[in-house]
C-alpha positions as CSV (number, residue, x, y, z in Angstrom):
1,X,-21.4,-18.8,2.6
2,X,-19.0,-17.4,4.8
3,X,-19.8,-16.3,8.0
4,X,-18.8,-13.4,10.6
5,X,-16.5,-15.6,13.6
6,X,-18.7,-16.1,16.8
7,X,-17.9,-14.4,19.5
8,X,-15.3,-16.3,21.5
9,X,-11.7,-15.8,23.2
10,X,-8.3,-14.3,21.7
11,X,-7.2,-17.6,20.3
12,X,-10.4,-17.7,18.1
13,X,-9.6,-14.5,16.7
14,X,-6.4,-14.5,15.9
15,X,-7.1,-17.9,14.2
16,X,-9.5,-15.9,11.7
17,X,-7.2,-13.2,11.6
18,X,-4.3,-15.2,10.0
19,X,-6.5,-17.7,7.8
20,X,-8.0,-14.0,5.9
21,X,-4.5,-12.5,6.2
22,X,-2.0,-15.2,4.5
23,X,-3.9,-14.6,1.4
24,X,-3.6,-10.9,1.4
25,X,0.3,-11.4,1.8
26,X,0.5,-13.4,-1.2
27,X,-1.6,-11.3,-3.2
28,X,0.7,-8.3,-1.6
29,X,3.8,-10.1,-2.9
30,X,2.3,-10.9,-6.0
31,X,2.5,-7.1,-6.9
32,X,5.7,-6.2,-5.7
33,X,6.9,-9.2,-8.4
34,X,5.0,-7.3,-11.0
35,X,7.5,-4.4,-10.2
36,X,10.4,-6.2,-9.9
37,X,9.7,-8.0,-13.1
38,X,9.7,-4.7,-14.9
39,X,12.4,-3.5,-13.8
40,X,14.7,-6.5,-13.8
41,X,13.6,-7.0,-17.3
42,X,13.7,-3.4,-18.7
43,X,17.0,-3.4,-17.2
44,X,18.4,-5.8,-19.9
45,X,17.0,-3.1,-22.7
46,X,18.2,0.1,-22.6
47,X,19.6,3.0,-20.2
48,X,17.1,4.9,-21.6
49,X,14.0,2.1,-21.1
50,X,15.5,1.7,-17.6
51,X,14.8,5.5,-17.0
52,X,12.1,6.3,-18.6
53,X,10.2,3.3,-16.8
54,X,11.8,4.1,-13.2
55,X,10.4,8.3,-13.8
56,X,6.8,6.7,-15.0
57,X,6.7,4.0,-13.0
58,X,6.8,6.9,-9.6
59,X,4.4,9.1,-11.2
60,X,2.0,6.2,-11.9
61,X,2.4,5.0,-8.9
62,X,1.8,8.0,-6.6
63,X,-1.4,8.0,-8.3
64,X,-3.1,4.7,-8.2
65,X,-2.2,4.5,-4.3
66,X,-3.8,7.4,-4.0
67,X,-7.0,6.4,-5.9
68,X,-6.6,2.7,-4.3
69,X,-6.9,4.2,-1.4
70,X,-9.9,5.8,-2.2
71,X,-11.5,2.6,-3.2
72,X,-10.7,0.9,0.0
73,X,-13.6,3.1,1.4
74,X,-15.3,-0.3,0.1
75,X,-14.0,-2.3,3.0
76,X,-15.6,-1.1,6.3
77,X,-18.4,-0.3,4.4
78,X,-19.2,-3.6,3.0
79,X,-18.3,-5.3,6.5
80,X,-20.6,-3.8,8.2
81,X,-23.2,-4.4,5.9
82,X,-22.0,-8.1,5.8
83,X,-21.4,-8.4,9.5
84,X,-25.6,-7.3,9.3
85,X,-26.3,-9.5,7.1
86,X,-27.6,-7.1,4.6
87,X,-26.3,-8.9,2.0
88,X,-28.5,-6.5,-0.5
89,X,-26.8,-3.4,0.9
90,X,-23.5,-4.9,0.8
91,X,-23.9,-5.8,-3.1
92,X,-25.4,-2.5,-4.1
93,X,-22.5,-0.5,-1.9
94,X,-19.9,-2.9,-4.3
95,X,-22.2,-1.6,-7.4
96,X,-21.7,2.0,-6.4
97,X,-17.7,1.7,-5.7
98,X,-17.5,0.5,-9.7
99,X,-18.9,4.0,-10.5
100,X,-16.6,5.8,-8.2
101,X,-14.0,3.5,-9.7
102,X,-14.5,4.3,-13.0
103,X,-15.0,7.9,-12.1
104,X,-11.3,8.3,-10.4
105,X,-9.7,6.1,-13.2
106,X,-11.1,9.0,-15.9
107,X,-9.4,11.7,-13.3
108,X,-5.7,9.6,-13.0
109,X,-6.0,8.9,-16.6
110,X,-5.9,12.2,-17.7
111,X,-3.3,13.2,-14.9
112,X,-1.2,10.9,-16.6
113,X,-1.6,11.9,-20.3
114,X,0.3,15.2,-19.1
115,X,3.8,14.2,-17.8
116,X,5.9,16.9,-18.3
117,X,4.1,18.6,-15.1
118,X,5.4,15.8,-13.0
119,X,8.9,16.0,-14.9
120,X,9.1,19.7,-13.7
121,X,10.4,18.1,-10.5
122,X,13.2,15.8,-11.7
123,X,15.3,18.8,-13.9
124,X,16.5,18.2,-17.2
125,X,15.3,14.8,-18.7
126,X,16.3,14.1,-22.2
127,X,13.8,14.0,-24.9
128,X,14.1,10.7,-26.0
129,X,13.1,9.5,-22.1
130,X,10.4,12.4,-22.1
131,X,8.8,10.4,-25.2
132,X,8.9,6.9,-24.0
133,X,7.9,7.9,-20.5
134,X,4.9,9.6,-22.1
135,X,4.0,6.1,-24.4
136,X,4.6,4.2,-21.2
137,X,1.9,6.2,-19.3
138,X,-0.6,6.2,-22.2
139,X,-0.9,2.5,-21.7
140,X,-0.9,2.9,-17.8
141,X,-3.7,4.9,-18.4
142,X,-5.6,2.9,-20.5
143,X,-5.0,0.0,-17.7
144,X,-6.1,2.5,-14.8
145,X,-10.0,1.6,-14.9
146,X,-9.4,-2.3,-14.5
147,X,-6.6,-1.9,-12.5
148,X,-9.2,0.4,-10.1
149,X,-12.3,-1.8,-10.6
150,X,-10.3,-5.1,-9.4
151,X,-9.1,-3.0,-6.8
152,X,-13.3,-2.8,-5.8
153,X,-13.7,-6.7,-6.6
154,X,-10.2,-6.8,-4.0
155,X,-11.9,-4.5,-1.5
156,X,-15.0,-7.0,-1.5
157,X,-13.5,-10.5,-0.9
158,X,-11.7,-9.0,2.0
159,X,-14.9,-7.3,3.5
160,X,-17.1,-10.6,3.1
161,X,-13.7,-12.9,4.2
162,X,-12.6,-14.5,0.8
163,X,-9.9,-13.4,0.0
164,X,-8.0,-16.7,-1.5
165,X,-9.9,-16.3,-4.4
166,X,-8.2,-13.1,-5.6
167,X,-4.5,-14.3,-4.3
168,X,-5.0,-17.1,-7.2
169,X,-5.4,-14.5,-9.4
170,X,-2.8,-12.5,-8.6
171,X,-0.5,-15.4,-8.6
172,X,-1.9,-16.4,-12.0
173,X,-1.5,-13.2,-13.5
174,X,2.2,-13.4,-12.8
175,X,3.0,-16.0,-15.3
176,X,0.9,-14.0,-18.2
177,X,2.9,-10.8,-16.7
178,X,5.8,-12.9,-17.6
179,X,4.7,-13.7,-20.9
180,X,3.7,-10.6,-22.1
181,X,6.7,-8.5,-21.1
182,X,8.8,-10.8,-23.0
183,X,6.8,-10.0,-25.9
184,X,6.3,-6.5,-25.6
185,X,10.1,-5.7,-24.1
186,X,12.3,-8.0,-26.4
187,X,9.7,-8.2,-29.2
188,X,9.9,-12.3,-28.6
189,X,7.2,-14.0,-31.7
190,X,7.8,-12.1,-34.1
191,X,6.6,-8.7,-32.3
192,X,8.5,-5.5,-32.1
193,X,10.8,-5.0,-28.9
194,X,8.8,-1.7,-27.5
195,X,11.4,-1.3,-24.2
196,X,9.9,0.7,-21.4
197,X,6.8,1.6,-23.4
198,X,6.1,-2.5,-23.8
199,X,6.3,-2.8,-20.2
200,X,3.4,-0.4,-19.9
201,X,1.6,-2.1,-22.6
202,X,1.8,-5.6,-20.8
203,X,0.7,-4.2,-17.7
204,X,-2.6,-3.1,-19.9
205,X,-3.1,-6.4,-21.2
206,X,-2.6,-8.2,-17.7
207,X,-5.0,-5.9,-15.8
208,X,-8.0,-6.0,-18.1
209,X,-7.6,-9.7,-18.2
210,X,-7.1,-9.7,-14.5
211,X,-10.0,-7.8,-14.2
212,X,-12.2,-10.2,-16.3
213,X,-11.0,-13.0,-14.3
214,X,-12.6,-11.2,-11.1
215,X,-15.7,-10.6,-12.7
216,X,-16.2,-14.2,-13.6
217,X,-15.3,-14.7,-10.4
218,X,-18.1,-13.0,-8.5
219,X,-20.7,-14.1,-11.2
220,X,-19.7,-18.3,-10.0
221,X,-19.0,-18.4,-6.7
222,X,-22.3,-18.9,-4.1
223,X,-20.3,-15.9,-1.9
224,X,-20.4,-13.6,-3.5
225,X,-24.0,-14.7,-5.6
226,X,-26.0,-14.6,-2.6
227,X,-24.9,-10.6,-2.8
228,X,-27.0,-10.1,-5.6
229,X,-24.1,-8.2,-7.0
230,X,-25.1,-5.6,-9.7
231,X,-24.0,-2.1,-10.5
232,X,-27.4,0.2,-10.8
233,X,-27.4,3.7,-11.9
234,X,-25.0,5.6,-9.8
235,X,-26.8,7.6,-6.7
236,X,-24.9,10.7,-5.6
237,X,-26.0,9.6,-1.4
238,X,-23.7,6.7,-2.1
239,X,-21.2,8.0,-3.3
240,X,-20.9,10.9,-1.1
241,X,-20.8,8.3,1.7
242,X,-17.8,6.5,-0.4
243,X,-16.0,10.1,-0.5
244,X,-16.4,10.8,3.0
245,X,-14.6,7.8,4.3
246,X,-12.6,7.2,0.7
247,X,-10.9,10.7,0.5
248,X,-9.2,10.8,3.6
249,X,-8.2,7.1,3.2
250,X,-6.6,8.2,-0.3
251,X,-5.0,11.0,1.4
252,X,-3.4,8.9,4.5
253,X,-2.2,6.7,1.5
254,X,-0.9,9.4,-0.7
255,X,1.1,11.2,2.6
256,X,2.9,7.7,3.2
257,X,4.5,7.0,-0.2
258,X,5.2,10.9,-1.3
259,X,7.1,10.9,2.5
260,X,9.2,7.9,1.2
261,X,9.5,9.6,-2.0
262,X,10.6,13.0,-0.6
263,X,12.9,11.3,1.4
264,X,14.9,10.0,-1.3
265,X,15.1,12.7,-2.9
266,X,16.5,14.7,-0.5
267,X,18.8,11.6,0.2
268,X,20.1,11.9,-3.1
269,X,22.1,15.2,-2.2
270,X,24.5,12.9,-0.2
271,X,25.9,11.2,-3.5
272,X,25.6,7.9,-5.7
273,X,26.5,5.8,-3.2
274,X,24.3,7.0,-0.4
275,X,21.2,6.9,-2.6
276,X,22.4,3.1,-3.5
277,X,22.1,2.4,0.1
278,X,18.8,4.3,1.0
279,X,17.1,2.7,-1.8
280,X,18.1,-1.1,-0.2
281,X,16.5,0.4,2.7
282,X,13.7,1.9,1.5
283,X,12.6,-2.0,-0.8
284,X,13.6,-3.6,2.5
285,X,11.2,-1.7,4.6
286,X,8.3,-1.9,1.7
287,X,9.4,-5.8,1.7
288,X,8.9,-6.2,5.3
289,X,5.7,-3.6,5.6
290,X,3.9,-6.1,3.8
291,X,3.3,-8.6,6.0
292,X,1.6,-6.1,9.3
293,X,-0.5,-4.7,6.2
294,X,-2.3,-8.2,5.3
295,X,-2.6,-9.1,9.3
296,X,-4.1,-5.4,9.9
297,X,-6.7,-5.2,6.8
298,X,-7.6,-9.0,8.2
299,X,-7.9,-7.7,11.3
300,X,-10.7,-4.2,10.3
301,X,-12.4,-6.6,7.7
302,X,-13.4,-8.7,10.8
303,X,-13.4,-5.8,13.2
304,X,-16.4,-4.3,10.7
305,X,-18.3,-7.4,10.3
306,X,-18.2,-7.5,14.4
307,X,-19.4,-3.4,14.6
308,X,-22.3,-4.2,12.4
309,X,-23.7,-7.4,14.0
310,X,-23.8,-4.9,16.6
311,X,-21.1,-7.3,18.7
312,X,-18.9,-4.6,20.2
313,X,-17.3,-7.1,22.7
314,X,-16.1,-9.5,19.2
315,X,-15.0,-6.0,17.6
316,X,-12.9,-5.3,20.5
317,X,-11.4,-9.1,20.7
318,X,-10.9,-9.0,17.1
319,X,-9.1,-5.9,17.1
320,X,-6.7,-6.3,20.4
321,X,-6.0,-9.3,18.9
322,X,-4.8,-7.9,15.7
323,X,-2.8,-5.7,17.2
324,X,-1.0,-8.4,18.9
325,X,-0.5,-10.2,15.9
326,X,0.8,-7.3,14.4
327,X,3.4,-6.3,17.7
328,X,4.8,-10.0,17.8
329,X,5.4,-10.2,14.0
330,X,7.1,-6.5,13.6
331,X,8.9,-8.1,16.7
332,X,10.2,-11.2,15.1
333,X,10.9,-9.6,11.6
334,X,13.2,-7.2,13.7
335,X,14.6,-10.0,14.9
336,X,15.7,-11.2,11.3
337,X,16.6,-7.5,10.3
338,X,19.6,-7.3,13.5
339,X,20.8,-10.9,13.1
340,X,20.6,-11.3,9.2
341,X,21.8,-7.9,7.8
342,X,25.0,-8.9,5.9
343,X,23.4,-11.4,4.2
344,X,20.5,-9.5,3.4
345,X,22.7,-6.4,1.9
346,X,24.6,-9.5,-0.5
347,X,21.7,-10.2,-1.6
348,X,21.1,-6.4,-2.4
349,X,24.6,-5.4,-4.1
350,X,27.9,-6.7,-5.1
351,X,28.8,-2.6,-5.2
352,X,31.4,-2.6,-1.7
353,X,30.5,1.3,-1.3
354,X,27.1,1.0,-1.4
355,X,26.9,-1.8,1.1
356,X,28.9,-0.3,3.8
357,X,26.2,2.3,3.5
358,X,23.3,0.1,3.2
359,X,24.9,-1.6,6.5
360,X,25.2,1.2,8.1
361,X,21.8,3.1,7.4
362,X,19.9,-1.2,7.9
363,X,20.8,-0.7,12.2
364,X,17.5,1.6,11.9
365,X,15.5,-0.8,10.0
366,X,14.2,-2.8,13.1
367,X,13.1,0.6,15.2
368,X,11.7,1.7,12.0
369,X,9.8,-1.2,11.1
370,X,8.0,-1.8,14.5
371,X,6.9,2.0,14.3
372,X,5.9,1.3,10.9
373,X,4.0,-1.6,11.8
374,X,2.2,-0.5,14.8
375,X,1.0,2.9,13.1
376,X,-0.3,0.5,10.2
377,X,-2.4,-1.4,12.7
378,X,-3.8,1.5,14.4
379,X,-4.5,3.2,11.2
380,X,-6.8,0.1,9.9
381,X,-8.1,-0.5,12.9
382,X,-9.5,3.6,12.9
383,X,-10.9,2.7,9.3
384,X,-13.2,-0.2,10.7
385,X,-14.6,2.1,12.6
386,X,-15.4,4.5,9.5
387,X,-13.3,6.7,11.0
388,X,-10.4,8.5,8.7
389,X,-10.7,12.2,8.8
390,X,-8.8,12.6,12.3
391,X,-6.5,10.0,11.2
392,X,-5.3,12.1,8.1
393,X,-5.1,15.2,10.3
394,X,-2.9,13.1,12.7
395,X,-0.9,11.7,10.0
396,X,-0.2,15.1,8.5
397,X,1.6,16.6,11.7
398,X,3.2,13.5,12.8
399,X,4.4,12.0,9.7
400,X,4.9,15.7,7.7
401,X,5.6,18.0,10.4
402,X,8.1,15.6,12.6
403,X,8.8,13.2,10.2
404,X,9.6,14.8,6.8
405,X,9.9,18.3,7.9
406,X,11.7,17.5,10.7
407,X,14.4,15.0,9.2
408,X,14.7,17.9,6.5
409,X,15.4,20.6,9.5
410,X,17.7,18.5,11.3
411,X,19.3,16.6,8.6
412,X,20.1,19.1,5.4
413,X,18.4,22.0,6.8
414,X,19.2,25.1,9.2
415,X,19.6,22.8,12.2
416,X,21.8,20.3,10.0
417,X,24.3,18.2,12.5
418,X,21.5,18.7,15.4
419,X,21.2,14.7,15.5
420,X,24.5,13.7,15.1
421,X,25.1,12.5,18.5
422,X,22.1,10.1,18.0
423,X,22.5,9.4,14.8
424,X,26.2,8.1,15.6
425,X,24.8,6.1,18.4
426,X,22.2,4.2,17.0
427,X,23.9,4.4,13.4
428,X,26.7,4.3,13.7
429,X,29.1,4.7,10.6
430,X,25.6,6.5,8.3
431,X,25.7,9.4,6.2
432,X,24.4,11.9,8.9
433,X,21.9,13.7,6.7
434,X,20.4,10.2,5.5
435,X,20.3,9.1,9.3
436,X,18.7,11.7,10.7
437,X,16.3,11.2,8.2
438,X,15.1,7.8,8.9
439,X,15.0,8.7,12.7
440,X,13.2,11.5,12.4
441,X,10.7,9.5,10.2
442,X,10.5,6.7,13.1
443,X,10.0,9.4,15.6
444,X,6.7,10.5,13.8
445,X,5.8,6.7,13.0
446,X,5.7,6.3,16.7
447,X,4.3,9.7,17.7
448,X,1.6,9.0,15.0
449,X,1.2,5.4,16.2
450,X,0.5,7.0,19.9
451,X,-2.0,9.4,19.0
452,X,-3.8,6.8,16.4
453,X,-3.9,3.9,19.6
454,X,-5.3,7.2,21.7
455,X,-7.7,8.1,19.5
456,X,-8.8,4.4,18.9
457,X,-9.6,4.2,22.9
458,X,-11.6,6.9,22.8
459,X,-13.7,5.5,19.5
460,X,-13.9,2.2,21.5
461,X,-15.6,3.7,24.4
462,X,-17.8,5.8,22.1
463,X,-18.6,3.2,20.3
464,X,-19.9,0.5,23.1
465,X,-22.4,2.9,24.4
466,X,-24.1,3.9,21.1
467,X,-24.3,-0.2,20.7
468,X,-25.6,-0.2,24.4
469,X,-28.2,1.9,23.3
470,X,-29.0,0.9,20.2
């Protein structure tokens, strides 16, 4: 049975920081292949498959991250109870998340059933894509409840600290991935070749079976046993207690990939070749966010189990800690991103336009991605705490009003030009509009960063003396 870390220096903690987090990177990587496979796959189809996929594959998207997030509510919650050892609470709290689970998958279902509202927003889309993109996300919604309820069985290996479990089976499902599109794409045995619409149906197959695979998982193993895991009749105090925390979480989720999305969008005014260059950007960045992600849910997973042992000397170890795991590693991947950039845009594109873009708008990456990275840590390190509401708000006028709104004001809006002098100084050579995007989206990384580090102080503080007392 796995136990909270003892109470000891830095060195101890960041030791149990990276042994929880490495699996969460794999597993982490292990979706963005899912992705890639699609795409590389439905690519050798049809123009049509590759655009009906790419327009379901956003809407689907923007949707489960938004329910995922909700989900995650899980975490603290079941840290603290495991940190408590109330292993009872921590079972039945899993038990209630499958309800709200299932319950969200049955509201993003039938949000996706009716595509043509999301459509609205892309102009004129020809029929033929309208009809596969709407077969594509009938399957995605039949895959939304197992893909959800993993996404509880997910949220409870990392509260209780086993978390290599569920990287073998996201590594595993990888090969049946595999399989299955070539079945369902190119109609391989015999079956027929479906396009975009069999990418969606081998993304249902592989999540129900990667769902079952985490079921028998928790019924085996003695961690997760000794939980007495079982899902009782729902209780509406629960689940208010998972909405509280959940909903904001979702939200703060939700504002973070629609603001990527806006962004290229409005990108997209600047040409062909300027969106081929935000777009390397933009998989780069999601490439790289990956890795302060794993070490920052690693490090609230252990920061909960520390705030309910009542330890709030461990909590604060474990959580400085993580943040300087977090700082050095944005550091060093910066590193890579200044001294590695031509070879990383070959690897990108053999398109010569779209790489003198791409090399051009990459000299923000590194600023980017240490604002990026810090605001990550700070935001998980808020959610072991159970706190999110203030979060969201904070999110909302940093990364909206400065980030979004802002680039879109300085960039292609009334104040368009405003930022040339910057932009030409720290990019130089980039579209203007598409630089003064990105800088304006740092800007509210690190603003939001700031008041997130501020507000965790202040939760520190608060929180010691209610422990003092208690």
């Amino acid at each position: 049975m796995s136990r909270p870390p003892r109470t000891g220096p830095v060195r101890g903690a960041i030791a149990e920081i990276l042994r929880q987090a490495w699996p969460i990177l794999i597993s982490s990587w292990a979706g963005i292949i899912f992705a890639v496979l699609d795409t590389a796959m439905v690519g050798h189809t049809t123009a049509t498959d590759l655009q009906a996929m790419a327009l379901g594959a956003s809407i689907y998207i923007t949707i489960f991250i938004g329910l995922m997030g909700v989900v995650h509510a899980l975490i603290p919650i079941i840290a603290q109870h495991f940190g408590a050892r109330r292993l009872d609470l921590a079972g039945h709290a899993w038990g209630q998340g499958v309800w709200l689970a299932l319950y969200l998958s049955l509201i993003g279902g039938a949000t996706l059933l009716f595509p043509d509202a999301w459509l609205s927003l892309s102009g004129t889309v020809d029929p033929e894509v309208r009809k596969r993109i709407a077969w594509y996300l009938l399957a995605l919604a039949a895959a939304l409840p197992a893909a959800l309820v993993f996404r509880s069985i997910y949220a409870l290996s990392t509260a209780i600290s086993q978390t290599r479990v569920v990287m073998l089976i996201n590594v595993a499902s990888i090969g049946f991935k595999l399989l299955f599109n070539g079945m369902f794409i190119f109609g391989w045995a015999g079956i027929p070749a479906m396009g975009a619409v069999g990418a969606g149906l081998s993304t249902l197959v592989v999540s129900w079976m990667t769902l079952a695979a985490g079921l028998w998982m928790i019924r085996r193993l003695p961690a997760f046993r000794a939980l007495d895991l079982r899902v009782r009749r729902p209780r509406w105090a629960d689940q208010k207690e998972l909405l509280r925390l959940g909903l904001p979480m979702g939200g703060s989720y939700l504002i973070e990939v629609c603001a990527f999305s806006f962004m290229a969008l409005l990108i997209a005014r600047d040409g062909l070749y300027v969106s081929g260059g935000q777009q390397i950007l933009a998989n780069l960045i999601a490439l790289c966010y990956m890795l302060p992600m794993s070490i920052s849910l690693s490090t609230a997973s252990l920061t909960a189990q520390a705030i309910g042992a009542h330890d709030a000397a461990r909590a604060q170890t474990t959580g400085l800690s993580g943040v300087l795991l977090v700082a050095l590693g944005a550091a060093a991947t910066a590193a890579v991103l200044v001294l590695a950039q031509g070879p990383i845009v070959r690897a990108y594109t053999d398109e010569a336009r779209v790489a003198l873009v791409a090399l051009a708008l990459l000299q923000v990456a590194p600023w980017f991605h240490f604002c990026d990275a810090m605001h990550c840590a700070s935001a998980y390190l808020l959610r072991a705490y159970k706190v999110a509401v203030v979060p969201l708000i904070l999110q909302i006028v940093a990364l909206t009003g400065v980030g979004l709104v802002g680039g879109w004001w300085l960039g292609y809006g009334p104040g368009a030009g405003r930022l040339r002098p910057v932009a030409d100084w720290l990019m130089p050579g980039a579209p203007v509009g598409a630089a003064t995007m990105w800088i304006m989206a740092a800007a509210g990384l690190g603003l939001t960063s700031a008041l997130l580090f501020g507000w965790y102080a202040r939760v520190l503080r608060r929180t010691a003396a209610r422990l003092a007392r208690g």
